[in-house]
N, C-alpha and C positions, 0 to 999 in steps of 0.2 A: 619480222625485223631484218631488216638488209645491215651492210658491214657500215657505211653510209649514211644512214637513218641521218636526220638532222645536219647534215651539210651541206653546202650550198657551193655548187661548182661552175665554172666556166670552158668549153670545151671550143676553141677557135677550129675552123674548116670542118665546123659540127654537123654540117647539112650532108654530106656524102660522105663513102667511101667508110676508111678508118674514124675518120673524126664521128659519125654519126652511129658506127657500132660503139667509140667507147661510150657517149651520150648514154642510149639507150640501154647499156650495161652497169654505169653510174646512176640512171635513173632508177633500175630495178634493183639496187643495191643500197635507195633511200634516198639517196643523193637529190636534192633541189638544182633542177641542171640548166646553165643560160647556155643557148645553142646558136652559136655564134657563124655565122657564113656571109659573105657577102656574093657567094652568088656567082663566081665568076668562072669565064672558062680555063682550062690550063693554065694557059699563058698568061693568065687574069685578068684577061678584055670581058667586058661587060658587065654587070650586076644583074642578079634575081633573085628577090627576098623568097620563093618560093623552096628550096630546097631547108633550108631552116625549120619552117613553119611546118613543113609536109614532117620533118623530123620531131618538134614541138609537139602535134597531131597525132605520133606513135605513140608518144610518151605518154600523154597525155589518156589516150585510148588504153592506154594496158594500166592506167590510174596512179600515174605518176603528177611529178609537177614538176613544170618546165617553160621559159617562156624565149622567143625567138630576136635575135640582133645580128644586127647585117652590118654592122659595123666596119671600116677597112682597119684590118689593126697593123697594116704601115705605113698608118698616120699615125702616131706620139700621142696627139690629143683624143683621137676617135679609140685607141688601146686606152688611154685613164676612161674615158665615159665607158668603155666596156666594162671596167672593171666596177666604176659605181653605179652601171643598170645593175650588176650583179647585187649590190650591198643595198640598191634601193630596192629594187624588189625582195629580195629574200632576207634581208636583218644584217648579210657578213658575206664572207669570201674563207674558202676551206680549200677549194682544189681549184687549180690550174692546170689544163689541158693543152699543151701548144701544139698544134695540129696544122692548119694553115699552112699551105704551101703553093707554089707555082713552077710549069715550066719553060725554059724557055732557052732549049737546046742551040748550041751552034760550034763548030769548031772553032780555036782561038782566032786563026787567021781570017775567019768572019764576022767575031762576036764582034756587037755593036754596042757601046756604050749604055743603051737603052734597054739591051736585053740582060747588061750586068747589072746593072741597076734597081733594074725591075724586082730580080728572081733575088738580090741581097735584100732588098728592100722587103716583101713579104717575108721571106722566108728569115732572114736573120732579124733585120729591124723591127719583123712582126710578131717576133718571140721576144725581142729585147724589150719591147714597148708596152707588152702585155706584164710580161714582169716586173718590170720598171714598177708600176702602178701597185701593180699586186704588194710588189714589195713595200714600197712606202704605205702601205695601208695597214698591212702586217706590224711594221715597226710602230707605227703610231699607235696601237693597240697596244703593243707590247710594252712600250715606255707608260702607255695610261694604266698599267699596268694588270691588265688579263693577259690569261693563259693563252696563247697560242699555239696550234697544233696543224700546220696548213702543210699541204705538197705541189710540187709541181713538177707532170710531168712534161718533158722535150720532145720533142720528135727529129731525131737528126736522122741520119741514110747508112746505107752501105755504103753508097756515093761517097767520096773525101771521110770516111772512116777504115775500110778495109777491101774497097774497088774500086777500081781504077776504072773509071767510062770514061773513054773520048770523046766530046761534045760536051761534055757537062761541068766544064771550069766553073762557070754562076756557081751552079749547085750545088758542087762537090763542096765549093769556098762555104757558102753559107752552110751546108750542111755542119760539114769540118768546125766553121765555128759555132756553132748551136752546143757543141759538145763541151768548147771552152768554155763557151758562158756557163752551160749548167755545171759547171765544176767550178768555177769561178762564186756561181749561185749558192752553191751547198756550202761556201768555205763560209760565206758573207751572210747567210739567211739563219745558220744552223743556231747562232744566238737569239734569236728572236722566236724561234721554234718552228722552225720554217724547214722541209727538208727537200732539195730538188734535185732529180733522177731522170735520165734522159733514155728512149727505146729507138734502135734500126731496127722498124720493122721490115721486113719483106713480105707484101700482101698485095692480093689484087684490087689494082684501085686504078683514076682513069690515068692517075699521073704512068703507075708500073707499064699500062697499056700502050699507052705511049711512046713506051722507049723500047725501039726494037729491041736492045739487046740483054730485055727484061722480061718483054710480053710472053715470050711463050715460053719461059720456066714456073710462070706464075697460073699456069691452067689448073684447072681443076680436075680433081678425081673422076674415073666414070665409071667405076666401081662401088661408089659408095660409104667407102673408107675417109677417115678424117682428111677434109683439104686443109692441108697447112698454110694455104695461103687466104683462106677466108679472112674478112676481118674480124665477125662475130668471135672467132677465135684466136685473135691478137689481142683482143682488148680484156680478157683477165688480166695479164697481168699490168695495166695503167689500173683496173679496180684497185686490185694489192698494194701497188705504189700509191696508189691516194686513202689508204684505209689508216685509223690510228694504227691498227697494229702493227703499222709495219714501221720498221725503224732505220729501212736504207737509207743512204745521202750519199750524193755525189755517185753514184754508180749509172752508167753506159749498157748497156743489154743489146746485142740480136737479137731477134725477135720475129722465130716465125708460129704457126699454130701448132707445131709440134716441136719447137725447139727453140731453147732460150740461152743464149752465152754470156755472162757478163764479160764486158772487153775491161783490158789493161791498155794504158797510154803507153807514149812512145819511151823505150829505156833503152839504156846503151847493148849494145851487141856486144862488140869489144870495146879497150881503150887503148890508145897509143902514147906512149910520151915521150919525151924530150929535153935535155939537160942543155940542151942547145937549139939557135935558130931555125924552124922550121926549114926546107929547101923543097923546090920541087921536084929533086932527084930521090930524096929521102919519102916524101908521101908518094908516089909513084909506087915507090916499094912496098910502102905498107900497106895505103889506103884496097881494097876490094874494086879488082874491076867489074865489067859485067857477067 
């Protein structure tokens, strides 16, 4: 008996990387898992249904049950048909995985409309899209009135949450907002029985590889000693967040294999006031320089 038994999950950019270890850890943990990838490179030029299926094939092989979709989920329409291959193959929808990501690095004074575009478009519009669906599936069970008890985790960055990378406006932006939506999620979902929870991981993956001023914090042990940056061991705690037992919402987490933070959002430092019209001689004064 896994934590999982009898749920039936959705896990998008499930074919590699983080997405495909939490798959196969959801799957060992009972989970009914749609293993979602479309296949493409970084920057998300191309498609191959093959990284899916090969993950499908694991799952499957260690006697699980799992079936494979290549869906793009920053298409609106191709995110709802994700969500009811889900409910058509396996009876319903329990957990949301949002994994799926792209990169598509440039400094501001280079970035091309196409590259911002792009990297918003997967990365935020392909969370937003996934959930979109997820949610109105949820709510309409919940008004027909069953029990609901579904999660959903996020996947935002250190990127536009707590580092500052030069080159990565796209990313940081989407990133940054993946965080509002799932706190946005968990305010609006929490009636319905729905709870969503968002993880920065830091893990080796091809996107981490990619970014020089990532790639080589992210090596591995040659000792033998736990690597904190494996994914196999990032993805307990997306199992936790997706289990009944657990009763988060709306919580933010770093996230490496040996260490977990929950973040707080942005609050004041100090406060300044005023009984009279601001002046720029008077905030000079006050405000913090560098």
């Amino acid at each position: 008996m896994g934590t999982l038994d009898g749920l039936v999950a959705v896990v998008t950019g499930g074919g590699r990387g983080l997405g495909r270890a939490h798959a196969l850890l959801l799957a060992r943990e009972g989970a009914k898992v749609v293993v979602n990838d479309a296949g493409t490179a970084n920057d998300g030029g191309g498609a191959d249904g093959g990284p899916a299926k090969a993950v499908v094939a694991e799952i499957e092989a260690a006697g699980g049950t799992a079936v494979a979709d290549t869906s793009d989920v920053s298409d609106w329409s191709a995110a709802g048909g994700l969500v009811a291959a889900a409910v058509d193959a396996f009876g319903g929808l329990d957990i949301v995985v949002n994994n799926a990501g792209i990169l598509r690095d440039a400094f501001l004074a280079n970035l091309t409309e196409e590259q911002w575009d792009a990297v918003l478009s997967v990365n935020l519009k392909g969370h937003a899209g996934v959930l979109h669906h997820a949610a109105a599936y949820w709510k309409a069970l919940h008004k027909a009135g069953h029990r609901v008890r579904a999660s959903v985790i996020n996947t935002t960055s250190a990127s536009g949450v707590t580092k500052t990378l030069p080159g990565q406006a796209n990313y940081a932006a989407a990133k940054a907002g993946i965080v509002a939506l799932t706190l946005v999620a968990a305010a609006e979902l929490e009636r319905y029985g729905v709870r969503a929870n968002a993880i920065a991981p830091a893990a080796r993956t091809r996107l981490t590889l990619a970014t020089p001023a990532i790639a080589d914090t992210v090596a591995g042990p040659e000792d033998g000693s736990l690597d904190p940056f494996a994914p196999e061991n990032l993805a307990p705690l997306v199992a936790y967040l997706a289990s009944p037992s657990c009763e988060l919402t709306g919580q933010v987490f770093t996230l490496r294999g040996d260490r977990i933070s929950p973040l707080g959002g942005w609050r004041p430092e100090r406060t300044f006031e005023t009984a009279e019209p601001w002046s720029a001689d008077t905030l000079a004064a006050l405000l913090p320089g560098r």
